[in-house]
Structures are given as C-alpha cells and as structure tokens.
C-alpha positions in Angstrom: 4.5 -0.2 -7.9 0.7 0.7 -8.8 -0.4 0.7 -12.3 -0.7 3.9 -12.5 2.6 6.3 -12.3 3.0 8.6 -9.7 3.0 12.1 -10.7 6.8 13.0 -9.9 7.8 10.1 -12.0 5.4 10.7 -14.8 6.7 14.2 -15.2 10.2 12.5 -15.0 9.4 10.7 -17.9 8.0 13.5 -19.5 10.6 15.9 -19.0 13.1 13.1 -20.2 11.3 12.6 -23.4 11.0 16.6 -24.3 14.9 16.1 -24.0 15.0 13.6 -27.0 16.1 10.4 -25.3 15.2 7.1 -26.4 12.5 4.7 -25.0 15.1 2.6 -24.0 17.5 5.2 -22.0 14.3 6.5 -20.1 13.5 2.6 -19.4 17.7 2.4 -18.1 17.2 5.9 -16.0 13.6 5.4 -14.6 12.7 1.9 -14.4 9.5 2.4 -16.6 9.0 -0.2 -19.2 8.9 1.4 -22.6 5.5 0.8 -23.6 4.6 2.6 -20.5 6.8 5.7 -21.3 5.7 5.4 -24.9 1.9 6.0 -23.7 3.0 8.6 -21.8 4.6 10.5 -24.1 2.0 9.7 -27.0 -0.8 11.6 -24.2 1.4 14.4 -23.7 2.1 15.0 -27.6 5.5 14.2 -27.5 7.2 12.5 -30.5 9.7 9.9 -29.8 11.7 7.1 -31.6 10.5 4.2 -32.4 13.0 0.9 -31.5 15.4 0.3 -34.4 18.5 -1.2 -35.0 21.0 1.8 -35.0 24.4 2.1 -33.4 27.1 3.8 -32.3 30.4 4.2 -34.5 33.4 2.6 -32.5 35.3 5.4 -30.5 38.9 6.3 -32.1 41.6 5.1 -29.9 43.3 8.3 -28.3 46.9 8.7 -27.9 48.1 8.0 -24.4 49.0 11.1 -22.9 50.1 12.8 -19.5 47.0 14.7 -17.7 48.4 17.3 -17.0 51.0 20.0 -18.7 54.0 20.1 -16.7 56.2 19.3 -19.1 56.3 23.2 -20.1 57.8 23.9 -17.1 61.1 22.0 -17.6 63.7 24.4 -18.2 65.9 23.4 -20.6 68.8 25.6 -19.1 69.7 23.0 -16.7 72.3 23.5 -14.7 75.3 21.2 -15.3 77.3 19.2 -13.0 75.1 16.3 -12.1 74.6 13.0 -13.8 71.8 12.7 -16.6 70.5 10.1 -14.7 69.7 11.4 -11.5 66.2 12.3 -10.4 65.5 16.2 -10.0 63.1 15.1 -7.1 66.2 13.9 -5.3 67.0 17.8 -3.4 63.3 17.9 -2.2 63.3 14.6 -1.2 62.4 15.2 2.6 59.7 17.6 0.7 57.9 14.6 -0.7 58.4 12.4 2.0 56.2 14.8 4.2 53.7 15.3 1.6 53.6 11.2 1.4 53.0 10.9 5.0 50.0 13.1 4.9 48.3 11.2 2.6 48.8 13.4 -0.7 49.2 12.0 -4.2 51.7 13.1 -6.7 50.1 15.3 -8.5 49.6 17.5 -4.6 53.0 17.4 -4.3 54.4 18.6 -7.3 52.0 21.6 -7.6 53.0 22.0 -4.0 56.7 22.1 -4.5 55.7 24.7 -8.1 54.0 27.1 -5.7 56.0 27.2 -2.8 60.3 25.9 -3.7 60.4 26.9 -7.2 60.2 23.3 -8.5 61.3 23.5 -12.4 60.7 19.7 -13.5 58.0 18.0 -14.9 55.2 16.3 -13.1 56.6 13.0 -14.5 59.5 13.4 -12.7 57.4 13.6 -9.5 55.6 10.8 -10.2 58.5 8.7 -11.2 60.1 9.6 -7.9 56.7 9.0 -6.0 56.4 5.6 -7.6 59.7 4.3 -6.5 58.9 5.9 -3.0 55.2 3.7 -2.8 54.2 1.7 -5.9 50.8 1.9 -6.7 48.3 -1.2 -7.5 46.9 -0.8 -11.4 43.4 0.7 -11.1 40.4 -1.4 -11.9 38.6 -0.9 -15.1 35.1 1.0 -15.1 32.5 1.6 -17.9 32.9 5.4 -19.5 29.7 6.9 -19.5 28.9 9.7 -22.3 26.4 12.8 -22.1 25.7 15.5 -24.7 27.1 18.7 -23.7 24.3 20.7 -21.1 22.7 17.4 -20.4 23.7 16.4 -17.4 25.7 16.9 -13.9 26.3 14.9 -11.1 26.3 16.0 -7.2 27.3 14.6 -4.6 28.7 15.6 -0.8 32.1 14.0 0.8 33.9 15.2 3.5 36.0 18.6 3.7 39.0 19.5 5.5 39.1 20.8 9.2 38.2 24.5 9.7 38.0 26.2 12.9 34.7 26.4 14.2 33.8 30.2 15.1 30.9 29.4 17.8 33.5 26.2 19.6 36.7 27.5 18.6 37.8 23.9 17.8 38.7 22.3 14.2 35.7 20.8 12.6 35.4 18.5 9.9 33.7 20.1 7.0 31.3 19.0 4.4 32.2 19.4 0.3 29.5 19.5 -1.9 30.8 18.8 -5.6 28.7 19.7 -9.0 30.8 17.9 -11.8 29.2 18.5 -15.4 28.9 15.0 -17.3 30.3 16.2 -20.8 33.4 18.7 -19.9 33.9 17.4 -16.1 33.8 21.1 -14.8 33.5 21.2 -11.5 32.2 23.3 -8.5 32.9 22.5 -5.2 31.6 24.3 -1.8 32.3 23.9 1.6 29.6 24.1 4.3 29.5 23.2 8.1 26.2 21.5 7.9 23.9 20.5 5.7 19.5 20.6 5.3 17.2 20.1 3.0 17.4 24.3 2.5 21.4 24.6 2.1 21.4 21.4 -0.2 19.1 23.0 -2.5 21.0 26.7 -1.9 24.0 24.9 -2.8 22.5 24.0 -6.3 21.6 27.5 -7.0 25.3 28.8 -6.2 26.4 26.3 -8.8 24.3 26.9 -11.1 25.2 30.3 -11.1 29.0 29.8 -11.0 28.1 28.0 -14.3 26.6 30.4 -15.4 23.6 28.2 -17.0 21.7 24.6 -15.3 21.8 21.1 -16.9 18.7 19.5 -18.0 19.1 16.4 -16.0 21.1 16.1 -12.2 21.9 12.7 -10.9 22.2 12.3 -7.3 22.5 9.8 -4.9 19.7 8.5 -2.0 21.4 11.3 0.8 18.0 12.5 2.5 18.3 16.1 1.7 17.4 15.0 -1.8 15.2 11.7 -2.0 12.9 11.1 0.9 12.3 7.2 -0.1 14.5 5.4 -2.3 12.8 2.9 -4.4 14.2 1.4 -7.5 11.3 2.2 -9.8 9.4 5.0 -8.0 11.9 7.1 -5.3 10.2 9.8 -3.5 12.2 13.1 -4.0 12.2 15.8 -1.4 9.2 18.6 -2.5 11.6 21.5 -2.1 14.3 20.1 -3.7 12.2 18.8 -6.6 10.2 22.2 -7.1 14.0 24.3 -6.9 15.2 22.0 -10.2 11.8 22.8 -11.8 12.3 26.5 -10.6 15.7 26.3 -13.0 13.8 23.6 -15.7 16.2 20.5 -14.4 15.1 16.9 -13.8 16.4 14.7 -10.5 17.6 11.5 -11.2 18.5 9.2 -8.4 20.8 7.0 -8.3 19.6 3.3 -7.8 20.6 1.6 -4.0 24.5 1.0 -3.8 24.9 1.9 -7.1 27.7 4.6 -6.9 28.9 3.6 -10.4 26.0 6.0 -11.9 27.9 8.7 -11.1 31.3 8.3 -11.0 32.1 11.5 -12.6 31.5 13.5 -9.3 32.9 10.9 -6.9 36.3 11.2 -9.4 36.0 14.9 -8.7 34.9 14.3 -4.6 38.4 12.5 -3.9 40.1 14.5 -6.4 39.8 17.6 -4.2 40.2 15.0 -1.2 43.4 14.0 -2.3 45.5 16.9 -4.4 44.3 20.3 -2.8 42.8 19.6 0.9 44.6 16.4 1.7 46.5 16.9 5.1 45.3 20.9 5.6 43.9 23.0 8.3 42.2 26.3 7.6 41.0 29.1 10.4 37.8 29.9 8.8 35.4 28.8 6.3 36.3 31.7 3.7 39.8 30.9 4.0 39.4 27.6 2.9 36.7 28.2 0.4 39.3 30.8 -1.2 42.1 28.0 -1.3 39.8 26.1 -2.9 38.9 28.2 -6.1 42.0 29.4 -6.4 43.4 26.0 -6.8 40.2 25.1 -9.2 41.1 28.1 -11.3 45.1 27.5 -11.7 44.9 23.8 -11.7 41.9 21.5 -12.0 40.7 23.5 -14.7 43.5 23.6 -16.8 44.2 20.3 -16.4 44.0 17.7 -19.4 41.6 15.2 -17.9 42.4 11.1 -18.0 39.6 10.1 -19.6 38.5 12.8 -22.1 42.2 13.6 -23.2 41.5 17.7 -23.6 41.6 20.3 -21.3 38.5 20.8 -19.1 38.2 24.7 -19.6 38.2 24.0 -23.2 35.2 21.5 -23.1 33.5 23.7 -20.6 33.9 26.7 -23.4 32.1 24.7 -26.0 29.2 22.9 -23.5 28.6 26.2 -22.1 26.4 27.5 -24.9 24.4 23.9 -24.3 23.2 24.9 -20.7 19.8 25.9 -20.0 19.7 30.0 -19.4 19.3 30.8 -15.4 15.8 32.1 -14.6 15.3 36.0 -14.3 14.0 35.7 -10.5 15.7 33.3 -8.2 13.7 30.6 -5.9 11.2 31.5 -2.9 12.3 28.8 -0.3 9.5 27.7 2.3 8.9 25.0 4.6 7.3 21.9 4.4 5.6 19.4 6.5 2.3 17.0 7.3 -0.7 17.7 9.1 -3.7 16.1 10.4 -6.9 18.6 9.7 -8.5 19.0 13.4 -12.0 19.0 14.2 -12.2 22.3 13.2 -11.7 21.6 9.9 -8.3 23.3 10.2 -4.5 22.6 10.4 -1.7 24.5 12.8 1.1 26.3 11.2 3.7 28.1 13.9 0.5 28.5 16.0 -1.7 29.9 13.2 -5.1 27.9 12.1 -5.9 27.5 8.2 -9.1 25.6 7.0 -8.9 22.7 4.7 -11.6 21.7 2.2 -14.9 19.7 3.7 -14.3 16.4 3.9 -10.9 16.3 5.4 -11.0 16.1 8.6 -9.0 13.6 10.5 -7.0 13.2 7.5 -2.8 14.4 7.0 -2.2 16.7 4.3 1.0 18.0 3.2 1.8 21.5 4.3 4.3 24.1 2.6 4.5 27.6 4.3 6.7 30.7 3.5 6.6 34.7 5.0 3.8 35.3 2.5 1.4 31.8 2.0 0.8 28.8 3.2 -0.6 25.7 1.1 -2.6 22.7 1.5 -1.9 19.8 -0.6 -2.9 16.4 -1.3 -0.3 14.2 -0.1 -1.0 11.2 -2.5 -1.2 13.1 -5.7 0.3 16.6 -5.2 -3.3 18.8 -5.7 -3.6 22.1 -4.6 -6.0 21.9 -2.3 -6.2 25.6 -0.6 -4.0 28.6 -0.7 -4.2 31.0 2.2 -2.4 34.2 3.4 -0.5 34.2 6.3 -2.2 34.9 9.6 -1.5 35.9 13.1 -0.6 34.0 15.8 -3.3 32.0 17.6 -6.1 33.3 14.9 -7.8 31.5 11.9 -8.4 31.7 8.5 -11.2 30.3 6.8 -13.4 31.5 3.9 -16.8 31.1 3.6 -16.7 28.1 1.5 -15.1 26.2 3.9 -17.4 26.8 6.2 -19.9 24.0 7.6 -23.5 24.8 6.8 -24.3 21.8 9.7 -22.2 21.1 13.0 -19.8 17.9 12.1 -20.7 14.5 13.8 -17.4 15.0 15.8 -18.0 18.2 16.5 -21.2 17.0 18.5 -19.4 14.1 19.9 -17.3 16.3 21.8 -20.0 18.4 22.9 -21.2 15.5 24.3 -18.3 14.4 25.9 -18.1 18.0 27.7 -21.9 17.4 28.8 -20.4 14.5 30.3 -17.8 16.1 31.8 -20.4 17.9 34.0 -23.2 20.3 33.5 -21.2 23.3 33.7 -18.7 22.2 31.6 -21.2 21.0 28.9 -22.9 24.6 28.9 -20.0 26.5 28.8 -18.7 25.0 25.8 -22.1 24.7 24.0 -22.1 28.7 24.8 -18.4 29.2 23.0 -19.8 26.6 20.0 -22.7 28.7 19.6 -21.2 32.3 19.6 -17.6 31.1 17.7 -18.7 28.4 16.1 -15.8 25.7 14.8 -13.0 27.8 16.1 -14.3 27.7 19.1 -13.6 23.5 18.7 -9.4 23.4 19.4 -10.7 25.1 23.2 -13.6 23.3 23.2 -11.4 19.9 23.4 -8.5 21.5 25.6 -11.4 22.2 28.1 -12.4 18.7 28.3 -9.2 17.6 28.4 -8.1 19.7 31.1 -11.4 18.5 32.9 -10.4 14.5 32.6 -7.0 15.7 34.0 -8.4 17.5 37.0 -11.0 14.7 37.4 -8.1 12.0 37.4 -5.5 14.1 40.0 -8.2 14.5 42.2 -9.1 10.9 42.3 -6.7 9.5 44.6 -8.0 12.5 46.9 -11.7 11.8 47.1 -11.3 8.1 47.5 -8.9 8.5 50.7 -11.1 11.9 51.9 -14.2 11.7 50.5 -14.5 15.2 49.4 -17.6 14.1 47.2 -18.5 13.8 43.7 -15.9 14.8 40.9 -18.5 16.6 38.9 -19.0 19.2 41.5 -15.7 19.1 42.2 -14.6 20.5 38.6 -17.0 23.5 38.9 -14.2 25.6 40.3 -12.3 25.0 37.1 -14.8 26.2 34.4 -15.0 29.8 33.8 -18.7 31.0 34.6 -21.6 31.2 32.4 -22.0 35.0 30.7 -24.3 37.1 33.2 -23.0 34.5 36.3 -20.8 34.7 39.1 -18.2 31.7 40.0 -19.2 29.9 42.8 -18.4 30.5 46.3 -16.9 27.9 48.9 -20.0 28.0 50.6 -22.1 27.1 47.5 -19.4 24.2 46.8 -19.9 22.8 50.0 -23.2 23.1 50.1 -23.3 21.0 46.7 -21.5 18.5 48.4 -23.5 17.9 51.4 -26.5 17.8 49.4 -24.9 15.3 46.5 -25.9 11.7 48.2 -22.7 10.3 46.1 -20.4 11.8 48.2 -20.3 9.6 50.8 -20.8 6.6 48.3 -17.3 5.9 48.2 -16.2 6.2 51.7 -18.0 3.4 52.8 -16.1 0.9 50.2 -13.0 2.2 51.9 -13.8 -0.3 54.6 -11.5 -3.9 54.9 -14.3 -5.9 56.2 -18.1 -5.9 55.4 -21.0 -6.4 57.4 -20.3 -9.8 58.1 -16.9 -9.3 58.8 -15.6 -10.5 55.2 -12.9 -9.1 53.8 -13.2 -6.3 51.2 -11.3 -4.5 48.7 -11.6 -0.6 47.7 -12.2 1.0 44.5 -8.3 1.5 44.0 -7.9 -2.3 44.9 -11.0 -3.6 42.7 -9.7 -1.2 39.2 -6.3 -3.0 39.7 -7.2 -6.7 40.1 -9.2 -6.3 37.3 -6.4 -5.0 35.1 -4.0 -7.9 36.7 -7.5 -10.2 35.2 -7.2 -8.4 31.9 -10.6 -6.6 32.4 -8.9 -2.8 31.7 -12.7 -2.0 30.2 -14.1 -2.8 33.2 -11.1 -1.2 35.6 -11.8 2.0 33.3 -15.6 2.6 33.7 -15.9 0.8 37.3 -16.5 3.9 39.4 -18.6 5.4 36.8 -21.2 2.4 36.9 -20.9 2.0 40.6 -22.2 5.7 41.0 -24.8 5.0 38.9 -26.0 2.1 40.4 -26.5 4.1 43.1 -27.9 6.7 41.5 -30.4 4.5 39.9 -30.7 1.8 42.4 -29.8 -0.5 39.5 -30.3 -4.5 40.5 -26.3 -6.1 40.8 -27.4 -8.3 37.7 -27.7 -5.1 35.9 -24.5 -3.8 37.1 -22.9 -6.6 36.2 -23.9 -6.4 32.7 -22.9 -3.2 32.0 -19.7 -3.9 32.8 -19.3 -6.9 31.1 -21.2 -5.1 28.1 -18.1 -2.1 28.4 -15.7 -4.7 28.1 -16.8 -6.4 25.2 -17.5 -2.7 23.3 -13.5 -2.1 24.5 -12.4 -5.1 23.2 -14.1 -4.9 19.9 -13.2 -1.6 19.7 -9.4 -2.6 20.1 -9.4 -5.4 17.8 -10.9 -3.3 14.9 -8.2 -0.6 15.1 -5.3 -3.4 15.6 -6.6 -4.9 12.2 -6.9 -1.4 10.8 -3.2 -1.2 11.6 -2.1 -4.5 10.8 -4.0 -3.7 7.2 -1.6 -0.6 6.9 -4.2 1.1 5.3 -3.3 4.5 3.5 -6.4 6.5 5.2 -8.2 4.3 7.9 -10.2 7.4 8.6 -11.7 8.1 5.5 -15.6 7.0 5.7 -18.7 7.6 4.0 -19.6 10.4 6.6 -17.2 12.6 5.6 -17.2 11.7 1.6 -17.6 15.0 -0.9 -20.6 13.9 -3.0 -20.6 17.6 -4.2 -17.8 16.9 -7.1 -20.5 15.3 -8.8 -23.9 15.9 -8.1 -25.6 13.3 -10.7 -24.2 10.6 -8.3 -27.0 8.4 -6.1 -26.4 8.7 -2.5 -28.8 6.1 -1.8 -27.4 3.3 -3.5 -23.8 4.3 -2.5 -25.0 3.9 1.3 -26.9 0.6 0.2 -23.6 -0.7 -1.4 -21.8 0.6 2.2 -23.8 -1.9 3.8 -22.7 -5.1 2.3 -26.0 -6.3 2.1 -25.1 -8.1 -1.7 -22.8 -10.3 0.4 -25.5 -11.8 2.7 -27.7 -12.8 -0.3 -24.7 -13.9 -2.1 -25.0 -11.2 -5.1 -22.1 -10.1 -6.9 -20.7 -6.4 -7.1 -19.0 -4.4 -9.5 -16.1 -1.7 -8.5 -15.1 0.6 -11.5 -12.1 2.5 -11.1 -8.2 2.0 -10.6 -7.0 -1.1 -9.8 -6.0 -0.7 -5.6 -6.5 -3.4 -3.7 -6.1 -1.5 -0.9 -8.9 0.9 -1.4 -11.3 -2.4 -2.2 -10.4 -3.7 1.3 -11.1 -0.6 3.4 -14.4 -0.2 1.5 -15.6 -3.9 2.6 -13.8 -3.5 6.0 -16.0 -0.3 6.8 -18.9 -2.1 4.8 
C-alpha cells in the first residue's frame, strides 16, 4: 500500500467518519491507521473523537428462552386416554422420520406438520422428539457483534433449491441472495438462476426497496460481482457496484480473506433458509418458489423470537426502520464497463463506435463506462473524468475539436511510413485517405498495411517455388486505385514484372548446387537454419537485404553487416521490452513525447528534456525528484532516461 490512499478507500473513510464512528472502528473496518483517518477527516472538516478511556456498560444477562412461540399452540383440551408421559410427536412419527432423512431440522418439521396435519403441540415437543431421534453436538461459541439500528446489513449468496429450468426443462440448482439487517436480523432473500455484476447490484435495489429504506454501511464478502481485488488494506470494489451504493448513499465494506466471521448475521440467515423452508424441495418455476419463500418469511421467520437478540424480529425491524436512509426519488442508470487502449487515432472502440480521448493518451488503457445515452472516459488509476461523449453510430467517430491534433502524431507518421514501405501504391493511397480524413482515416490506414504484410506473406511460398516476381508489384492488385486512376490491367502487371530485374532474383537461389557444383540452400532453407542458430533477426529481414543487395550492388561485407546490424537492433529491442515487463511497470508507454506540458504552461521544457537525458549521471551530479513517493515512477523515468 502507497502512501497515499486510493480514492475508493479515502471516501470509505470519509463516508465512515460522517457516520460517527470512532478512529479506532474505522482502523478495525478499513485497515487505515488512525492517524491516517484522523488526517483525513481533519481535511474534509469532519469532527471526530479523540482516543479516550470510555467503555461499554456490561450487557444484562437475558432469560433463556425458546425462539420461537409455539407454545400458544398447545391446546389445552387434550384429549384423554393416553399416558402423561407420552410424546405427542409419537402419531407422526413416520412424519418426522421423512423430514429427518431429507435433511430438515426441527424447527422445518414442526411448521411442516402445523401447515399441512394439524399438529397442536409445541415446538419443544418436536424438538424433544427430534433429539432423541439424532442428538445434536453443542454448538461452538462465536463473538456477538452489535450495530445501531440503520447502520448496517450484510449480503451474501448460497445456494437455492432446484427449480425447473424453462429454456432445458431440467431441475437446476438455484442461487439465494440473502440481505440480513445487523440490528433487527430482518431478512430478504431472492432467488435467481444466475448471477453478474448487473443482477448482484439489481438484487440490492429490490431489497432495498422491500425494506423500504438502505443501510449506511453493507458488508460483503470477496465474491467477484462485488470486489474485483481483495486486499486486506486496499480491495478494489467493482465500479458499478460501488457507484449503485453511492446512488442509495451506502458504503461497501468487504470482508477480509477467509474471514466469514465478519458477517455471520447473513450466513445464520443463508442456512437458516437452507435448512427450515427449502431443505429437501423441488419447485416448477422460479415464481413458485420465490412465492414459497416470502410466504414462509412473512408467517414464520419474521415472527420468530431470534436466539441471540431474545425479541421478535418484526418488532426490532419496526423500531430500526425509522433509522434507514430514505430510497432515492429516481432509481439507478445501469451501464457497462470495461478497459481500453486509446489507438493511434487518439480514439477508443465501443460496440464498434470510435470516441476520442484527451492528447496525450495514446497507447495508454483507460477505463470505459457506456450506457444507451453516454459513454465516459476515465482515468483508471485515480477515477478522473476524462471525457464525456454522446453515443454514436456504428463504425463512425466522435471527436471535438479540442481533441483534435494541431500536428500529425509521431506514430501516425510511422505508419505512413510503414505503408510507403509496403510499396508505392500502398504508401500513396494511404497518404491520400490521411490527407482528406485525417486521424480517422488511421484505424484503415493500419488494417491496409496489415492486410498488405498478410498478402505479401501468403504469396511468399508462391513466388519462391514460381518466381512470379517481386511482392511489391505483386500487392498492386490489392490497393484500391488512386482518385482520377484506373486499376491496373493484367497486361500492365505483367509488364511490371518483366521489366522489374528482382524477379528472377530468387529463382536462381532455388538451385542445389552452385557454379562449382557446391551445394546450396534456398531462401526457405537459409531463413530456417538461421532460426535453428537463433538468428530470428536475421531469418526476418533476409530476403529484404538480399533484394537490396541486388538492387544496390552492395559488396557481401556490406550485406553481411546489415544483417548482423538487424540482429543486434532485434535483440536489443527484445531485451528492453523483457525488462519493461519483468519491471511490471504501471504504464511502460508513457514517454516524454506524448507528455501534456499544456496543464501548466510556466513549466521549462528544456530542462525537463535535459533531465530526460540522464546527462547528471555521467558527470556524477545529483538530482532532485519532487513529488509522491513511487518508486515505480522514479524507475521508469531513469529507464527511459
């Protein structure tokens, strides 16, 4: 962890302070040492308490009771005839034995045999009967964890009973998603088929609104729909599930790894429903079971009296009600997220649409978040806004004027060149789209060349074997022709051919022996023993140099050193990117060429570019770096020095 806070978990400590909680409980929940969180609150104006010595006053001890209210059910106008001493339990016996062989509890059974044989007795009776049936082992002891009322609520998923699919018509296991609110351990539960980042955050807002009011705080665990990258001091939450709590003015709290303890409330209310109301049961269709479900949450589980709190959980719902945040007047605009890498262009692709990022970005990944109506560009270290566009058709662009190049971009013209490479046609067609389109004209531009190296490639194997003549000419047929030009003919492609002296270059190396009956090799056979040597730059550039050798009527000295020269440029090339990867770098491509001097213009550019080249290191001179302590941004500045 940096010095500095992130932003998500400096507005976590924010958010947790408007709330009234101690240094110390923020230090507990976040991870953030309390001076830290203290300076953070001081900058945002936020009073807090100082550390003291206060306490709690000792809980009083409540009176062990039953949890549930069954005894009203007894009726008291038993009938006579059997001994006092018999178990009422003992006429449904068979009852409870086939409730105990599908896994249900006690409590399952008895509201079972209430709803469907007219059971009369108590739920102790059920439970003493049960007992004697399969004695249970005595729980283990866990720490009680108490929240204000409206505080807090803990979600969770666990797994759902078996409903018919309607697309396979096959049972399928379900999924439960359980809300359980910390102070009166009300709880709403929803099935679902599957789950995304979407539905998990849908799923919030139908809670929220069976509850009629949202929780200042919700504590989750690490499941990806809600934290992206669990850390213990600085977990990365999931943009549109952290933006839909701020939407409703709630606060994400992770859990910490294997640390289900944090919030026990809701995994007490996951197995509860796992093991008293959809233990052993099949449904047809989602609705059907999702009906089962709140009916048995209204009859039973709500007007229950729960273990640990002793009262009745409508009753504690009724008072924490009042203590929930109010629901927002309009409800959340979903979109869709994701990372980009700006083009040359100066743009990034959204469902086939092109949107223009600032100057200065290109090559770089931004984050990406698009909905019917916008689509936004943001910085995906600190969470800036860096542009806000409209939606746009398919296959067009949008990009203001500001956004605009006043100069063509360095890589802009290195692809030109690469296309004047590519062969004269080639180079003038795309210099013609350039000049009339300008940088949209870039994303064809490069799928041009692209499409040329292909074509140049297939065609390979075919020239060496046939010697059809050079691959220049041979990609004319592919370009589309010049405005005010025709395409040429086959007889002006052969003509080309015949008068292109390279054409017949290759052929002759074709030969097994040479003029003094030596054996040779071919081109084919040459590119692969050097790649069997570990020469690739060589086997990669080979026919290129051997054409212009020719060409030039270069000395073999010379051709030798320009291959040797194209290895050691390859390998150099290799090793600095394999040590910009081993270096893990957070932006590799980030240079000086494409820096934004414009956010302050009092800055020198000449001694920035004197500094760049790590001339004070040669004459032993020291240097001074102001700023944020990142070692990371120290080395890439010295490694591109």
């Amino acid at each position: 962890m940096s010095n500095v806070l992130s932003e998500e978990i400096k507005q976590q400590v924010i958010a947790l302070g408007r709330l009234g909680w101690s240094l110390r409980r923020i230090q507990r929940a976040t991870g953030v040492r309390r001076e830290t969180a203290a300076a953070y609150l001081k900058g945002a104006g936020i009073g807090f308490r100082p550390p003291g010595k206060w306490g709690r006053a000792p809980a009083k001890p409540a009176n062990e009771v039953i949890t549930d209210f069954g005894a009203e059910l007894a009726n008291p106008n038993a009938p006579p005839g059997h001994s006092p001493t018999a178990s009422a339990c003992e006429p449904y016996r068979e009852a409870i034995e086939l409730g105990l062989s599908r896994g249900r509890n006690a409590m399952a059974i008895w509201q079972d045999l209430v709803d469907t044989c007219g059971f009369t007795a108590s739920y102790q009776s059920v439970q003493r009967f049960v007992h004697k049936l399969r004695p249970n082992p005595s729980p283990e002891a866990r720490v009680v964890i108490e929240t204000a009322a409206g505080e807090e609520c803990q979600v969770d998923y666990g797994e759902g009973p078996m409903v018919r699919d309607p697309a396979t018509g096959k049972y399928r296991r379900t999924r439960l998603f359980v809300m359980t609110l910390g102070y009166s351990r009300k709880s709403v539960r929803l099935l679902i088929f599957h789950s995304s980042s979407r539905i998990w955050a849908e799923l919030h807002e139908k809670a929220f609104r069976r509850l009629t009011g949202v929780t200042r705080t919700v504590v989750l665990d690490n499941l990806r729909e809600g934290v992206l990258a669990p850390d213990v001091y600085d977990p990365t939450v999931n943009p549109l599930y952290r933006d839909v709590l701020r939407h409703y003015g709630a606060v994400a709290l992770p859990c910490r790894t294997a640390d289900p303890d944090r919030k026990g409330k809701v995994e007490s209310g996951v197995a509860h429903a796992q093991k008293t109301p959809l233990k052993g049961l099949r449904f047809e269709t989602l609705e059907q079971a999702q009906n089962y479900l709140d009916g048995w949450e209204e009859r039973w589980a709500d007007t229950r009296i729960h273990g640990t709190t002793k009262r009745q959980v409508a009753t504690m719902f009724a008072e924490e009600r009042p203590a929930l945040l109010p629901l927002p007047v309009e409800p959340f605009r979903y979109y869709q997220f994701g990372e980009r890498t700006v083009h040359l262009d100066g743009c990034v692709e959204v469902e086939a649409a092109y949107y223009s990022a600032p100057p200065g970005w290109i090559g770089r990944r931004v984050q990406v978040q698009w909905d019917c109506l916008h689509v936004r560009l943001l910085n995906r270290y600190t969470g800036e806004l860096l542009r806000e566009h409209l939606r746009q058709e398919r296959g067009r662009h949008r990009i203001p004027e500001q956004d605009r190049p006043k100069k063509t971009p360095l890589g802009t013209l290195a692809l030109l060149n690469r296309a004047e490479r590519a062969g004269a046609r080639i180079g003038a067609v795309c210099r013609t789209m350039h000049s009339q389109e300008g940088q949209t004209a870039v994303r064809r531009i490069s799928g041009l060349v692209v499409a040329g190296q292909e074509a140049r490639r297939g065609h390979r194997g075919r020239r060496l074997h046939g010697g059809s003549g050079s691959r220049r000419l041979q990609l004319l047929s592919l370009c589309p022709p010049l405005p005010g030009t025709e395409p040429p003919t086959p007889v002006e492609l052969a003509a080309s051919r015949s008068a292109h002296p390279g054409a017949h270059f290759v052929s002759r190396l074709h030969s097994k022996q040479n003029q003094r009956g030596e054996p040779s090799m071919n081109l084919i056979e040459l590119e692969r023993a050097l790649r069997q040597l570990r020469l690739g730059g060589m086997a990669a550039v080979l026919e290129t140099r051997v054409r212009q050798a020719q060409a030039e009527a270069m000395a073999p000295i010379d051709l030798i050193s320009c291959l040797v020269t194209d290895e050691l440029t390859r390998r150099s090339d290799r090793l600095l990117e394999r040590r910009r990867k081993q270096a893990a770098f957070r932006d590799p491509l980030k240079t000086l060429d494409n820096f934004d001097f414009s956010f302050n213009p009092k800055m020198n550019r000449s001694l920035v570019f004197d500094l760049a080249t790590g001339a004070f290191i040669g004459k032993r001179e020291d240097g001074l770096f102001l700023g944020p302590a990142d070692p990371a941004t120290l080395c890439t500045s010295l490694l591109h020095s």
